[in-house]
Structure formats: structure tokens, C-alpha cells
N, C-alpha and C positions, 0 to 999 in steps of 0.2 A: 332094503327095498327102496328108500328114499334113496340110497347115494346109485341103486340102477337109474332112478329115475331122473334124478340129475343127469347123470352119465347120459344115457336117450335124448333127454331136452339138448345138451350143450354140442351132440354130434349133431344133431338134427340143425340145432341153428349153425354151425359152422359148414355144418353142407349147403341152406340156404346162402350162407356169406360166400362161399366159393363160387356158387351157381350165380351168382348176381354178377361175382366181379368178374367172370369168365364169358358174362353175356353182355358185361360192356366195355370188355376187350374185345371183343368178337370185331374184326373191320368188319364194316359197314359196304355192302354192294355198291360196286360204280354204277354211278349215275350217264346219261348223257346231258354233256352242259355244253354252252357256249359264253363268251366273254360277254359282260355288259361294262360299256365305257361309262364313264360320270365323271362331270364335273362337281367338284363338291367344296363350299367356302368352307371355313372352321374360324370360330372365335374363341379365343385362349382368354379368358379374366384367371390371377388366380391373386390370391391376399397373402402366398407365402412363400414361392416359387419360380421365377424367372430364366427366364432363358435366353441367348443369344439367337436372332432369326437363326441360324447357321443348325444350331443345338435342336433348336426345335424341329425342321427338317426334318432331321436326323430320328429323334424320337418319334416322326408321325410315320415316317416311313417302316419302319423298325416294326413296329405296332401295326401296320397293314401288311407287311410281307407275310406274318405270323398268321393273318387269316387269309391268305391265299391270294392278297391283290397284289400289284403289279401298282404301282403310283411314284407318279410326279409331285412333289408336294414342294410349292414357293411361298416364304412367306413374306407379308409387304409390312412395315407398322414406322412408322417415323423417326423409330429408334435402331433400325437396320443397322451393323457398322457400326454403332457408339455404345456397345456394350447391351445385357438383358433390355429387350424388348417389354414396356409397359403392358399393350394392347394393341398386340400382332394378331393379323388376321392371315389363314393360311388359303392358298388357291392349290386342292387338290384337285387333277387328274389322275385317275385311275381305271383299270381295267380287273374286276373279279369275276372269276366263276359264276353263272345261275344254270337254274335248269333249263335245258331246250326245252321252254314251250312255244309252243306259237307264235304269244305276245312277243316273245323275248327275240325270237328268230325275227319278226316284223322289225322291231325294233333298231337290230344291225341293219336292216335295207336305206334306213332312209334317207344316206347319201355321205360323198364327200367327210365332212365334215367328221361323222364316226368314226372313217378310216385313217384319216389324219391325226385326232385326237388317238388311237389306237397305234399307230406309227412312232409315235414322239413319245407314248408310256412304253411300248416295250420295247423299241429300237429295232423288231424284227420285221424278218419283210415276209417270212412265212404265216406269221402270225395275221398280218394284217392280208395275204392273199388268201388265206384260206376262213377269215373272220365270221364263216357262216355254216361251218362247217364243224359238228358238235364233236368233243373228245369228251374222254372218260373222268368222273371226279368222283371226289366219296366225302361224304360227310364224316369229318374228323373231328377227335377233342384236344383240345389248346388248351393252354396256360398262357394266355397273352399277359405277357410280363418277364415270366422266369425264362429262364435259360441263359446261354451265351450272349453275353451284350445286355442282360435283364436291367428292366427298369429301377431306379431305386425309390425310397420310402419319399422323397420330396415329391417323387412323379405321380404323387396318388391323384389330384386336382384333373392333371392332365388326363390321367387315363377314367378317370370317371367322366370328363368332359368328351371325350371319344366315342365311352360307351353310347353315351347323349346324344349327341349330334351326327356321330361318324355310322355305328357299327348298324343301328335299324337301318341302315339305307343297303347294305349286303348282307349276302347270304349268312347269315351269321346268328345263331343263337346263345344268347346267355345261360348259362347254366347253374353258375354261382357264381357271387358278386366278392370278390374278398377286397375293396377299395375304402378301408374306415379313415376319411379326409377329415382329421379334425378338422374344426370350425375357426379360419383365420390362426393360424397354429400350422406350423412344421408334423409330420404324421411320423412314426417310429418305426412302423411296419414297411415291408415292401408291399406293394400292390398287386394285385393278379386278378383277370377274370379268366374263371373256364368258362370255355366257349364249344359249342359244334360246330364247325364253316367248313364250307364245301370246298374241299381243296381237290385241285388237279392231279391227274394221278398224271405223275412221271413217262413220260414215253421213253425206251430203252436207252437211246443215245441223250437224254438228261441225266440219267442216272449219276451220281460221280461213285467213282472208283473207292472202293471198300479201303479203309487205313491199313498199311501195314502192303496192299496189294503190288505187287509188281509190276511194273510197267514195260511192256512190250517195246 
């Protein structure tokens, strides 16, 4: 009797465990969004980790592409050229995804200036003629960190500094924090946050062609 009733309890919980990981696999319905541009400074302190302006760039961009923006990222700091930067301060421009609301749609009208700042992030000219005009996105889960190009264990600082300053400002939700920076101390681990951020859905002719595909 006990071992039917184990039997019942452990199916029982392994259908809940299916049922859970299949509803949050499930995509997520497109939204209607439109780009919001920002300007955004960043200041890097870190007690164990340094970077070349060039390197850091490199990592801030990397880290925004992952949550669906589109950015410019320059950094200024006195040590540009002569090797790791002390106390580099970054000037991003960017463009991410939000929802078409209202505000947001107001927001693209109010001149020059948005369309310009919008031109120079994404180089396109459709993007900037049509900048008011909402396309489809869905709220996705990220591992900002892992994958191809992933961050490694020195980058914990930086990417907890992101989290900070950068990611409340876009569509972007944290989900789990996995960033353990020791304190003045080199960190072992790599870093990752999962995230939710509103990513664009692909229009057909972005799509790239599947590996292995033939080419016409």
C-alpha cells in the first residue's frame, strides 16, 4: 500500500514538474511595441577587474544585444589608449523595444533629435522612417551572460553593475540573479542573470537561413 502510494505521490509530482516547465516554455504572445531611444551614461568602479576602453565597449554592447537593444556604446576615461581604464565612464545610445502605449508613442513625436539619435544606433533608414509605427515583440527569457561570446568569472562586477544602472531603465525583468562578486577578490564562477526582455519578433527577411541550408 505504502509503495502504491509513493508510486501516486511521485507521478503526481512529476506531472506537476512537466506542467510547470511546459508553461514556461510555452512563447509568450507578441506584443505591439515600438523603439524607445535613450541616452544612458554608465560608471564602471571595479577593485578586481579592468578593462581596455575598446574591451569594455565590446562587453557593454554584447550585454545589450542579449536583451533586445540596439546601442552605441563610447567609452571616455583618461586612460583610453594606455592600456585597462581606471574609471571609465560609458556614453550609451540606445534603442529597445517598449510597449506602444500612448506615453511611449508621445514620446517618439517630439522631434529631430529622437530621429537622429535613432539613425546613428541603427544605421537604418527604414527603421528611422517608420519610428512610430509599432511591430510585433514577445517577452523572452535570457541568460544574459552564457552563450557564444559569454562573459567570464572576472565579468561578475561589470555585469552586476549593469544590472544596477543599465537594465531598470528597459524593458527588462530579472528573474534570477546568479552574479556572486566576491568582495575585492577575483570571482570563480561565471556570471549570468535570467532575465524576461521584450524582444522583437523577427520580420521574414531578418530571419537568417537555417545551417546546413542551401543556397539558391
Amino acid at each position: 500500500m505504502w509503495r502504491t502510494l509513493l508510486t501516486v505521490g511521485t507521478l503526481a509530482m512529476l506531472g506537476a514538474t512537466a506542467s510547470a516547465l511546459a508553461e514556461e516554455q510555452k512563447e509568450a504572445e507578441p506584443i505591439q511595441a515600438v523603439w524607445k531611444p535613450q541616452e544612458i551614461t554608465f560608471y564602471y568602479q571595479s577593485f578586481t577587474t579592468y578593462y581596455s576602453c575598446e574591451s569594455l565597449e565590446s562587453k557593454l554592447e554584447q550585454i545589450l544585444r542579449q536583451v533586445g537593444a540596439q546601442a552605441e556604446v563610447r567609452v571616455r576615461s583618461v586612460d583610453c589608449g594606455r592600456g585597462p581604464a581606471r574609471l571609465p565612464r560609458a556614453e550609451i545610445r540606445l534603442i529597445a523595444p517598449v510597449e506602444a502605449t500612448p506615453e511611449a508613442l508621445a514620446e517618439l513625436k517630439k522631434g529631430q533629435s529622437v530621429r537622429e539619435l535613432v539613425a546613428r544606433v541603427s544605421g537604418r533608414r527604414d527603421v528611422v522612417a517608420n519610428l512610430e509605427k509599432p511591430f510585433l515583440a514577445r517577452w523572452e527569457r535570457v541568460t544574459v551572460g552564457r552563450g557564444r561570446g559569454g562573459l567570464e568569472a572576472g565579468d561578475c562586477e561589470l555585469l552586476e553593475q549593469v544590472r544596477r544602472q543599465i537594465l531598470p531603465k528597459l524593458a527588462v525583468r530579472v528573474i534570477e540573479d546568479n552574479t556572486p562578486c566576491p568582495p575585492n577578490s577575483p570571482g570563480l564562477t561565471r556570471p549570468s542573470l535570467v532575465v524576461e526582455a521584450l524582444i522583437k519578433v523577427p520580420e521574414p527577411d531578418e530571419v537568417a537561413p537555417k545551417s546546413g541550408a542551401r543556397e539558391k
